[in-house]
N, C-alpha and C positions, 0 to 999 in steps of 0.2 A: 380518637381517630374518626374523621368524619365517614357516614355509613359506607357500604360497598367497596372500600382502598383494599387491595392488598399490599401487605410491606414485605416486604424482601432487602434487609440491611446485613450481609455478611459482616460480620468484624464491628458492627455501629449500631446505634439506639435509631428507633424515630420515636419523635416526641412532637406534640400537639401543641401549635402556641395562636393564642386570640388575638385577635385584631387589633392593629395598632401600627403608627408609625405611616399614617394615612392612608389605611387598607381597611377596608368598609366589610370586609370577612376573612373569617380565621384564615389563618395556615398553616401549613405543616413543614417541619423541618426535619430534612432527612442526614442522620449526624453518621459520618465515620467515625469509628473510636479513632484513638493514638495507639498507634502500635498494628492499626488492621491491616491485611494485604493491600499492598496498593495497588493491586488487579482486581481489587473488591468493588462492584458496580451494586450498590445498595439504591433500592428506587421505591417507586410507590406505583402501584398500578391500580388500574380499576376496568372493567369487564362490562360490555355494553350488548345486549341483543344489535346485530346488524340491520336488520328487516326495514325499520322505519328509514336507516339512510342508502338502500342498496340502489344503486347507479346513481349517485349523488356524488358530488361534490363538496367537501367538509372542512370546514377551520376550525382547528383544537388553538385557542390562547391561552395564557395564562402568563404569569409575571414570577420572574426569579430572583433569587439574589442567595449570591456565594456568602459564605460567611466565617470566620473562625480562619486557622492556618491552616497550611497545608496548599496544594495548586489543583484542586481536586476542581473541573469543570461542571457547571451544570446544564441538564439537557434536556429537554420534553418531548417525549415521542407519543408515535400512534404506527399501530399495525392495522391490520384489516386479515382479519382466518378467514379463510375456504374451507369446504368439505374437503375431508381427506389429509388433514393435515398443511393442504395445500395454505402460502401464503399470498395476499395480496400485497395492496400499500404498505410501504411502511420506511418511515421519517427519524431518524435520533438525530437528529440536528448536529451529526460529528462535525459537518462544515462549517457550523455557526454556535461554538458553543458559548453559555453564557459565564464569562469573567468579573463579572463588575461585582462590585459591595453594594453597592445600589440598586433597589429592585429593579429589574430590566424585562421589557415585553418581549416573549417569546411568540415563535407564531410556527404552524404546521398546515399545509395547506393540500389535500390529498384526495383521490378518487376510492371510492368503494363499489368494489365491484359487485355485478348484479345479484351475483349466488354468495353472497359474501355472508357466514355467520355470526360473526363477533368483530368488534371493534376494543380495541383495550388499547388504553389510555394513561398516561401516566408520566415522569419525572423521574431523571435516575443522575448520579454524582460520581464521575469516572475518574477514575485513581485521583492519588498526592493527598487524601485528606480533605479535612475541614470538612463545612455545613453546605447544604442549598437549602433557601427556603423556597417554597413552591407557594402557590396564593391567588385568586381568581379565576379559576379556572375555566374554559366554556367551551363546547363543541356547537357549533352550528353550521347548517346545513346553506351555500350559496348556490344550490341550482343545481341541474342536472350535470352528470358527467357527461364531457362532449366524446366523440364517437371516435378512437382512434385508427389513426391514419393504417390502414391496413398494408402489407408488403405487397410490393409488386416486383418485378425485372427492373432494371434501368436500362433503357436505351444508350447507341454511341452517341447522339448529342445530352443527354442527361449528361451520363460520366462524364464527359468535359467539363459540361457546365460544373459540378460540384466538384472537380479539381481544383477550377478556377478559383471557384470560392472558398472552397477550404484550402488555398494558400492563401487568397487574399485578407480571409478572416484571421490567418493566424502573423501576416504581416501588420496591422492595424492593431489587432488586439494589445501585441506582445511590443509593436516596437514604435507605433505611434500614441504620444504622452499627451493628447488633447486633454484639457479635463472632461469631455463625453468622454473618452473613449477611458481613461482612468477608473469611471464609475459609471461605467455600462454592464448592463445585468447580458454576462455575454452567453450564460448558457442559452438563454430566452433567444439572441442573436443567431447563435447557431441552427436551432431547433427552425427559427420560422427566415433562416436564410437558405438551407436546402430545400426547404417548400417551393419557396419565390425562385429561385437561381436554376432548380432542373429542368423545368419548364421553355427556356431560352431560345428565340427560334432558332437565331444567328446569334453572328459574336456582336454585332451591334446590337440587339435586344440584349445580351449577356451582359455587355459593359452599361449600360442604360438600370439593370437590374443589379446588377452590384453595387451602382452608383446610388441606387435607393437603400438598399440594406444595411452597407457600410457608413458610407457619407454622413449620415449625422454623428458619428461618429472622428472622422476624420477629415474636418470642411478641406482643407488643404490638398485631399488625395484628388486624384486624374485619374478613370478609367478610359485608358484608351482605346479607342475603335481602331483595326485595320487601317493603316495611313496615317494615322493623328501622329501628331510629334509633340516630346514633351516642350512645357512650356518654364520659363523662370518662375521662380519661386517671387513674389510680391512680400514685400516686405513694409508688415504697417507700420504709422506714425508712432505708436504708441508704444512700437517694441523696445525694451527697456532687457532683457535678458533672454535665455538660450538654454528650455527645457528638453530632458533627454532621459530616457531612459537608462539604468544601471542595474541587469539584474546579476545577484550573486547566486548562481543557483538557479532559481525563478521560485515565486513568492505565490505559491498555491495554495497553504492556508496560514491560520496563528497561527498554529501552534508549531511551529519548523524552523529550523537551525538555519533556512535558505529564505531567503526576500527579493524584492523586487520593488526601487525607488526610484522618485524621479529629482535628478539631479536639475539645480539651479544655478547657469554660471552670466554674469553679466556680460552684456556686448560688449566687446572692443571699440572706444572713442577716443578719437584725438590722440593717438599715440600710447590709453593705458591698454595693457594685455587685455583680453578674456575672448569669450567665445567667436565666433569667425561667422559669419551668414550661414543659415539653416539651408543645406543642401537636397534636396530630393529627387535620387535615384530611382528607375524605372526597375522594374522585376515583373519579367515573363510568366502568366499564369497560365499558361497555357488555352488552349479554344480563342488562340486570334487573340486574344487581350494581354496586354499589360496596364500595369496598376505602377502608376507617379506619386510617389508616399514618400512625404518628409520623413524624416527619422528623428528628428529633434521637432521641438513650436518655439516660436515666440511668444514671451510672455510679456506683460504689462510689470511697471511696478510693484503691483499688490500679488505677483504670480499666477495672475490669471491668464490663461492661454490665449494666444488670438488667433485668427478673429473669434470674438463670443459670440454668436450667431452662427447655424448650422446652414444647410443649403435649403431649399427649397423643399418644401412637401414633394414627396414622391407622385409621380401619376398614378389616376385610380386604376387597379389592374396590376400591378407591377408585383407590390405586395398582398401577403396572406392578410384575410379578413383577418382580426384581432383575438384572438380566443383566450383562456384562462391561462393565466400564467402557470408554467411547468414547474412543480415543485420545486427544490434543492436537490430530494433524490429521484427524480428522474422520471418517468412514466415507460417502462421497458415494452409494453404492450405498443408503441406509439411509432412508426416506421420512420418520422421524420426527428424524431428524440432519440432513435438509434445512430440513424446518420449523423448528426448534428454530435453525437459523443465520439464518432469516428474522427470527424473535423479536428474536435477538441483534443482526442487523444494523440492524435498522429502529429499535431502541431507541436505539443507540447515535447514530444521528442524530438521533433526535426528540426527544432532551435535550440535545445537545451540538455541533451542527453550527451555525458562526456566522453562515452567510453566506443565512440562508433569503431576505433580503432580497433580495437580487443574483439569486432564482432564482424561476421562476415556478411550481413544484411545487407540488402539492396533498400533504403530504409523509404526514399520516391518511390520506387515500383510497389511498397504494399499499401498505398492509397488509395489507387484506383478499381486491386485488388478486392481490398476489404471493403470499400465503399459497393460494390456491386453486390458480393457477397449480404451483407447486409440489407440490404434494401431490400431482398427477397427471402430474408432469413422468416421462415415461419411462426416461430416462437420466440420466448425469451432465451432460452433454453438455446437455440440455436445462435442467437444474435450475441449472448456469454460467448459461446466459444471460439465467434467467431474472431472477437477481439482479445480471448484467449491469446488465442492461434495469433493473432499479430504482437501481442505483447510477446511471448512466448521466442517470436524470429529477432530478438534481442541479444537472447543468450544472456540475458540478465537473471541471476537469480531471486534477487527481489520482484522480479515483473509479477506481483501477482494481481489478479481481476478478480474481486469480488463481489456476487451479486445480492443489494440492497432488500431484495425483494422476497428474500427464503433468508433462513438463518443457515450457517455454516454447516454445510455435510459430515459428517459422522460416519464411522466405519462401524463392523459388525460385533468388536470385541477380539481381534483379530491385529497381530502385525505379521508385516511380511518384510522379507530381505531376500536380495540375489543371493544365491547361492552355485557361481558358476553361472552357467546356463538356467539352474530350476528356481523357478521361485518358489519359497518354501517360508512355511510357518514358521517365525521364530520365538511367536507371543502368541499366550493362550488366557482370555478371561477365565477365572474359576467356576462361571457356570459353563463352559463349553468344552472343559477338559474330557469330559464323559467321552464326547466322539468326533471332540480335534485334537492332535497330538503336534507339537515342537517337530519340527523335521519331515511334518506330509508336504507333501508338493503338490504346490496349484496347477491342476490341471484345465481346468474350465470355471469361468463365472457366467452362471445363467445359461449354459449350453454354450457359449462361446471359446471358442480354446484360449489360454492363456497369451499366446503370443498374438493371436488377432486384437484381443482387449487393450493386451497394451500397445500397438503400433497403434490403436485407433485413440488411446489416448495420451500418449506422447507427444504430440504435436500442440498442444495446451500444455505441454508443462514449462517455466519458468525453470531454465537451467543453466550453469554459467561451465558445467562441464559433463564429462561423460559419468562420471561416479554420481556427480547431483542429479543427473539426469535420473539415475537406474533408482536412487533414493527415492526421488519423487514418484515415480512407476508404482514400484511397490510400496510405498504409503498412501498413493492414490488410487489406487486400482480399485477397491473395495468399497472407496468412500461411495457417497449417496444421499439421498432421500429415505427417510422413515418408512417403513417396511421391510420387508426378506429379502433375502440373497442367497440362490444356490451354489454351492462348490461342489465341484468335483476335485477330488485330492486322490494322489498314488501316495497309499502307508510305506511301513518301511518294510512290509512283507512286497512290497510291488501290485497290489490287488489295489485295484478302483473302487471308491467310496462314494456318495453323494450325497450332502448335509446341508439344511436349511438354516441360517443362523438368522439373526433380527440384527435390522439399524435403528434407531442409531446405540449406538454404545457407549456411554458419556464418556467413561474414565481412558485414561491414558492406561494404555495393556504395553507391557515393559517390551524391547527387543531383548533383553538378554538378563539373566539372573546380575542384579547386581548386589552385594552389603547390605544388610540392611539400615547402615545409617551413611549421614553425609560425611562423616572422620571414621574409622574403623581400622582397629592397629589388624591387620591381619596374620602376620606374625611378629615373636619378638623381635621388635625395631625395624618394619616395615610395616607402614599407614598409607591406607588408602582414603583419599578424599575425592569427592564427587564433585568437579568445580559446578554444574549444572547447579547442585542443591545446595550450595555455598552460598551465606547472603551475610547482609552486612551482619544483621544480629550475632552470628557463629562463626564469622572469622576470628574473633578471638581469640575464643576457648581453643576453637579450631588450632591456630599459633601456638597456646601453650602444649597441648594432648601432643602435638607432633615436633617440639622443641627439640627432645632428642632421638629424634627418625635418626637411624641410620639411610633407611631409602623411601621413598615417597613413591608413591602410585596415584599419577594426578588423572581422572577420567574425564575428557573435554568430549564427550559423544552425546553432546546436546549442545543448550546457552548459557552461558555464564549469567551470573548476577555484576552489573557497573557497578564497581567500586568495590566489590569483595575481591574479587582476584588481583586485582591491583595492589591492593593490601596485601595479600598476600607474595605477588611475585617483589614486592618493597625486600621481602627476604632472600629472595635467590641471588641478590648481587650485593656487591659494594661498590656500583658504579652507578649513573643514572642509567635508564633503560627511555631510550627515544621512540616513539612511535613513527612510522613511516610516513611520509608527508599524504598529509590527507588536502588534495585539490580540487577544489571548489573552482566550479569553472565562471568568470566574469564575464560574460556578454551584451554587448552593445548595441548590435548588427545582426539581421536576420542569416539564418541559417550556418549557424557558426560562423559568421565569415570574419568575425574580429576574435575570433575565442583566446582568452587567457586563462591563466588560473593565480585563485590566490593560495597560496600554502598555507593550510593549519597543520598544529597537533598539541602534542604534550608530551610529558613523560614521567617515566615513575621515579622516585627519587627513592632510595636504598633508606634502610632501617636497619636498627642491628633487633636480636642478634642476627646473623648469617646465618640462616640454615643451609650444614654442610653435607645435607644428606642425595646421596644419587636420586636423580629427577625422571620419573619415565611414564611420558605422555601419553593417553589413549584417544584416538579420535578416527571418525570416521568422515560421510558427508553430512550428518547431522549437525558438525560443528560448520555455523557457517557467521560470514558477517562479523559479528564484534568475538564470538567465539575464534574467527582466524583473524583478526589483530593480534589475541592472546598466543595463539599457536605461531603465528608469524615472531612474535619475538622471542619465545623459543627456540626454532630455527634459527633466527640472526644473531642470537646471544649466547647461542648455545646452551640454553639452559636445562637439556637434559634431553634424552632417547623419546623417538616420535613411533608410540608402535600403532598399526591397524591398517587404515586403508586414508586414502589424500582425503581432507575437505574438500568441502562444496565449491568455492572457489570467487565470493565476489567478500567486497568488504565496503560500506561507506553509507553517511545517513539514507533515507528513505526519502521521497517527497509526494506527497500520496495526493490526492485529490479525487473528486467525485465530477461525474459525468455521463449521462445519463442513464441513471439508476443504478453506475456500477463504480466500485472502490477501486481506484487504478493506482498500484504502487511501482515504485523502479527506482533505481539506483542513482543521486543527485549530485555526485562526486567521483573525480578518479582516483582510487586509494591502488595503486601497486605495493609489492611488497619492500619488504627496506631497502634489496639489493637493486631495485629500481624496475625489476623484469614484474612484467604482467600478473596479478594472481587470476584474473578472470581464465578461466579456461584450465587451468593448472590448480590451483588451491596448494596447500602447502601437504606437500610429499612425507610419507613414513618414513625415516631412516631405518625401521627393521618392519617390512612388510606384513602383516599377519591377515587371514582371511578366513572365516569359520567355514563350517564343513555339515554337509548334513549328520554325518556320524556326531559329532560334538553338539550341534540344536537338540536330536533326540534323546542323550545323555545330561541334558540339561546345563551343558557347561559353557561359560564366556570362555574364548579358545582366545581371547584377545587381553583376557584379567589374567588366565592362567600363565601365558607365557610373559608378560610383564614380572609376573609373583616370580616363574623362575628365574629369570633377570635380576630380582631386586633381591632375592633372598641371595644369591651370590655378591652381591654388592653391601650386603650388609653382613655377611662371613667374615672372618678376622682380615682374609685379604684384600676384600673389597671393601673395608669400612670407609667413610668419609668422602669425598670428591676429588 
């Protein structure tokens, strides 16, 4: 291993391989075994004193190449430490991960800040298997870091101007098929279009100024000043066909089940069918402008758009001098990389998010909102939450924001759950048993009282109902930054405590005693299985150990594993079992205004034997997403008693993308449940309610296993045997 690497391969070998195959120095190959987790990120890193590049500007390259089976992606990143734990930069190329069998250039391009101590460097292979080779590695230094844009207020002519243009940015981007505007690097767009655009004196300087941003981009677009009127579309000699955009979904990155293509149809001549003249409708951006944008191009025979030629150089003054190109993740210090993610983000919903229906959002009113918010947000730190806080007015429970710039917050060793009104311990790490108990009640974190902490952090949370809401509360409430945390807790004598515990806490601390295995007969002829801890490898045995269940005790109070539960519900029918139309919404036309959908799904197809054993489901809000497919057909199928408290309440893929410096996820589909009624909002309902108790937390009992067991141990008596 070449000197200074550190290897970190969970589940895999790394092994050393020499030059060769037109690579002028070794490489290293970072191998998954067969058989490792596929959650297993095996990498190679290496540890650099910061001092020599601090307020610099850095490029880490090096050449990859995937190898072997498996879909396992490869990826080269860089951080940047700060004192205190504190992080800086930091790159994993999730948005551009490397696929090919053939060595391919990676590139990282990134700021180190001035107090910055380390720099660590390195290559890592994220799930499905197989090899990455890594090979040439370099860091070098391109010049000072430029000085970022610090926050200010926006004035009432700003916020217009950046309405304007974050609608107009997100009408060109998304629905005019130029080839610029196809392979235009639009975060960079964004970023140096609210620079130039908030500035605007008038709407005539505004429309003159968008016509510089945009326009080479979309030769064909008209901003219109006050008075102008749209003009016909010209139609060149050379047009031969009739491009247009088709997104299914929309097409934010590889690696996703959703895309975005441009279709090709030829004109109509002489009598044969096809495409009809390229029309271009006018749409109000408000601040006195509108914006004349084809929705389709004309193309040449060979598919090239026309005209090929953009418009004129911008005048000098219009646009931002030229500066360093803005990473892929973002520079979050940067007031105009903030905004310019707002642009991004809010666009990306307000043409393609399906579920407006299901939510009560004003989804126009939170642009000009958040955009002001932001522009004077202080910190990172502040600027997260701010787009929290907008994802969050979704009601989507996927909406989650994550920021690129710190690693993922950690709790104290500690869960909590409602209890009623109190929130209360339900999980206790083994080192903190000594002076926290199951059943104390949070009364303050850090001198703050419980109910202030969380109404100030409920308004960030990602929830598609009231139960998910109270779930996310109390799983977030404690998270954090590396360091202590005070609570105040009431015992169960009612006397006030105060205990200091440490973040972060790596491990998962249980909500509730459960089995200690994922199958577990609990009594003669009632098995309990853990569908969370169910995977492909132990559905089998799994099958056989519970072949002659009298009653099953199935626990859905987390995620399932795809394709083990499957497998296993193949036994609760002799009929096929249908999934509920999961729809993909098609769009055309800006701002839903053509929205269809196309229907998927699938279904489970029946196996023998039939297991005829009584079925009785546990779930809370923690079952959310593919876990309430699972429980949805349960309910529609009948296939057995639903105890605990409703799901979370959303279901359907993810479509995530990155924007300035932060991970934006949300929901890319409308999936209702089978009977056709909403699950957003609702999640799928207990047929026998159960709900713990503090008395039951401090006695250490699942009040949710136990009354299932007395349920199932009746069902499996002489009278209840079979189904």
């Amino acid at each position: 291993m070449p000197a200074g690497w550190r290897v970190n391969a969970p589940g895999g070998v790394v092994a050393r391989r020499e030059a060769g195959a037109g690579l002028d120095r070794p490489s290293v190959v970072i191998r998954l075994g067969e058989g490792a987790d596929k959650d297993a990120r095996p990498n190679l890193a290496q540890a650099l004193d910061a001092r020599p590049f601090r307020g610099k500007r850095v490029r880490l390259t090096a050449l990859l190449q995937r190898e072997g089976g498996g879909t396992g992606t490869g990826h080269l990143w860089l951080r940047v430490d700060r004192p205190g734990g504190a992080k800086g930069f930091f790159d994993g190329m999730r948005d551009r991960p490397v696929t090919a069998t053939a060595w391919t250039a990676a590139e990282i391009v990134g700021d180190v800040a001035p107090d910055a101590e380390r720099i660590v460097v390195g290559a890592w292979l994220l799930g499905g298997g197989g090899s990455l080779g890594l090979a040439q590695v370099s860091l070098e230094t391109l010049g000072d870091t430029p000085v970022p844009e610090a926050p200010r207020p926006l004035g009432p002519r700003g916020l217009r101007n950046l309405v304007a243009f974050a609608r107009a940015y997100g009408y060109v981007r998304f629905f005019h098929p130029a080839d610029a505007a196809e392979a235009a690097p639009w975060d960079e767009v964004a970023r140096a279009g609210v620079r130039a655009a908030e500035g605007a004196a008038d709407d005539a300087d505004l429309a003159r100024r968008l016509r510089a941003i945009l326009g080479p981009y979309a030769p064909m677009a008209r901003f219109l000043e006050p008075g102008q009127r749209p003009q016909p579309l010209p139609r060149p000699r050379e047009a031969a066909q009739v491009v247009q955009w088709r997104h299914y979904g929309v097409g934010l990155s590889r690696k996703s089940v959703y895309s975005s293509t441009r279709t090709y149809t030829p004109l109509a001549r002489k009598g044969r069918p096809g495409a009809e003249p390229v029309a271009a409708p006018c749409f109000d951006l408000g601040g006195g402008v509108r914006l004349q944008l084809p929705l389709g191009c004309y193309a040449d025979r060979h598919r090239r758009t026309l005209p090929r030629t953009g418009p004129a150089p911008a005048p000098p003054g219009i646009l931002p001098e030229p500066t360093w190109p803005v990473p892929a993740a973002g520079n979050a210090e940067d007031r105009a990389t903030r905004l310019g993610a707002v642009v991004e983000v809010w666009n990306v919903i307000q043409h393609f998010y399906p579920n407006f229906d299901w939510t009560q959002v004003d989804w126009p009113a939170q642009l000009p909102r958040v955009l002001a918010q932001v522009a004077e947000s202080p910190s990172p730190e502040a600027y997260l939450r701010s787009v929290r806080t907008l994802m969050a007015s979704l009601q989507d429970a996927h909406g989650y924001v994550s920021p690129l710039w710190r690693e993922v917050e950690a709790g104290p060793g500690l869960s909590l759950a409602w209890v009623g009104s109190d929130l209360a311990v339900c999980g206790v790490a083994e080192d903190l048993k000594a002076t926290v108990h199951a059943g104390d009640v949070l009364v303050a974190v850090d001198g703050v009282p419980t109910a202030r902490a969380v109404a100030e952090l409920a308004p960030t949370l990602p929830a598609s109902s009231t139960q998910g809401l109270r779930y996310l509360e109390a799983t977030g409430l404690l998270q954090g930054p590396a360091g202590s945390v005070e609570l105040t807790l009431r015992g169960e004598d009612g006397a006030m405590r105060t205990v200091r515990v440490q973040r972060p806490f790596r491990q998962t601390v249980p909500r509730e005693p459960r089995p200690a295995g994922a199958c577990v007969e609990l009594r003669p002829g009632v098995w309990y299985v853990d569908l969370a801890r169910l995977t492909r490898e132990t559905v089998e045995s799994t099958l056989q150990a519970i072949g002659g269940a009298r009653a099953l005790v199935l626990d859905m109070r987390g995620y399932p594993s795809f394709g083990a539960w499957q497998k296993l519900f193949a036994h609760f029918t002799d009929a096929p079992l249908q999934t509920p139309p999961f729809l993909v919404p098609v769009i055309t036309r800006p701002d839903r205004g053509d929205l269809t959908f196309q229907r998927e799904g699938w279904s489970i197809q029946p196996e023998a034997p039939k297991l005829e054993a009584r079925r009785f489901f546990l779930v809370d809000a923690r079952a959310i997403s593919q876990a309430e497919l699972l429980m949805d057909f349960v309910e529609h199928y009948k296939l057995g008693e639903i105890l605990g408290e409703a799901t979370a309440g959303v279901d359907g893929n993810v479509n995530p993308f990155l924007a300035g410096g932060l991970r934006i996820a949300w929901t890319g589909m409308k999936v209702p449940k089978h009977d056709g009624t909403p699950l957003a909002g609702v999640g799928i309902l207990p047929t026998l309610p159960v709900a713990r108790t503090l008395e039951g937390l401090r006695a250490g009992r699942d009040e949710v296993l136990d009354r299932a067991l007395d349920l199932a141990l009746g069902a499996a008596g002489p009278a209840g045997a079979g189904r």
